[in-house]
Structure formats: C-alpha cells, structure tokens
N, C-alpha and C positions, 0 to 999 in steps of 0.2 A: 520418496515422499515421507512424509514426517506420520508417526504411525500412532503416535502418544496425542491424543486428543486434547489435552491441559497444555502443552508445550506448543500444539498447532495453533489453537486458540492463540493465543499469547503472542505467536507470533504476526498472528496475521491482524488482532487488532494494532501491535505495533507497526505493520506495515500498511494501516490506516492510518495510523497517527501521523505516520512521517508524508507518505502521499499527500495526506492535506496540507501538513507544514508546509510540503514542497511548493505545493498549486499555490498560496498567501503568500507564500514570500517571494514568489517566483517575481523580480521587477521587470519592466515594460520591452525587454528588448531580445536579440536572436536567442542570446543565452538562458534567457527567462521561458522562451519559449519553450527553447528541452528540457529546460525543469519542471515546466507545465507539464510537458507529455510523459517525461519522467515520472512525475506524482500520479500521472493520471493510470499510469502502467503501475505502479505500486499497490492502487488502491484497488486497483482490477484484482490484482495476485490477492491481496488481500483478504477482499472480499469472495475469491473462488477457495483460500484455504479455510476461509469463516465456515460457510456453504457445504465444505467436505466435514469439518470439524461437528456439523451436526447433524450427519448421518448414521 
C-alpha cells in the first residue's frame, strides 16, 4: 500500500478521473460494457485509496 498520503491522494483522485472518462466514453456495445465496468472498478479503487488517504 502506498504509505505517503500526498502521493495516495493524487493517485486515487487520478483513478477518479479516468474511471469517469472510462464510464462517458465507454460506446453502446460488448466492449463498452468492460469499459463500463472497468471505470466502474477504478473509481471504487479510487475512492477506497481517497477514504485511506484521510485517515
């Protein structure tokens, strides 16, 4: 686990950023769909290194 609290932040809003990117770009079809669920898993990670970051 990432132990520098400035560096964890940082990254997990960038694994915010991109999760959403993924879910809006993600187009109508199979492969949209894992990108769907892919963003959707990023944004999870994300938000549980936010969540450690401010403890």
């Amino acid at each position: 686990m990432i132990r520098n609290k400035r560096f964890r932040r940082g990254v997990a809003i960038a694994l915010l950023i991109a999760g959403a990117l993924m879910m809006w770009l993600a187009p109508r079809t199979a492969v949209g769909a894992v990108l769907l669920a892919l963003g959707i898993v990023l944004e999870l990670v994300g938000i549980g290194l936010e969540h450690r970051a401010r403890e």
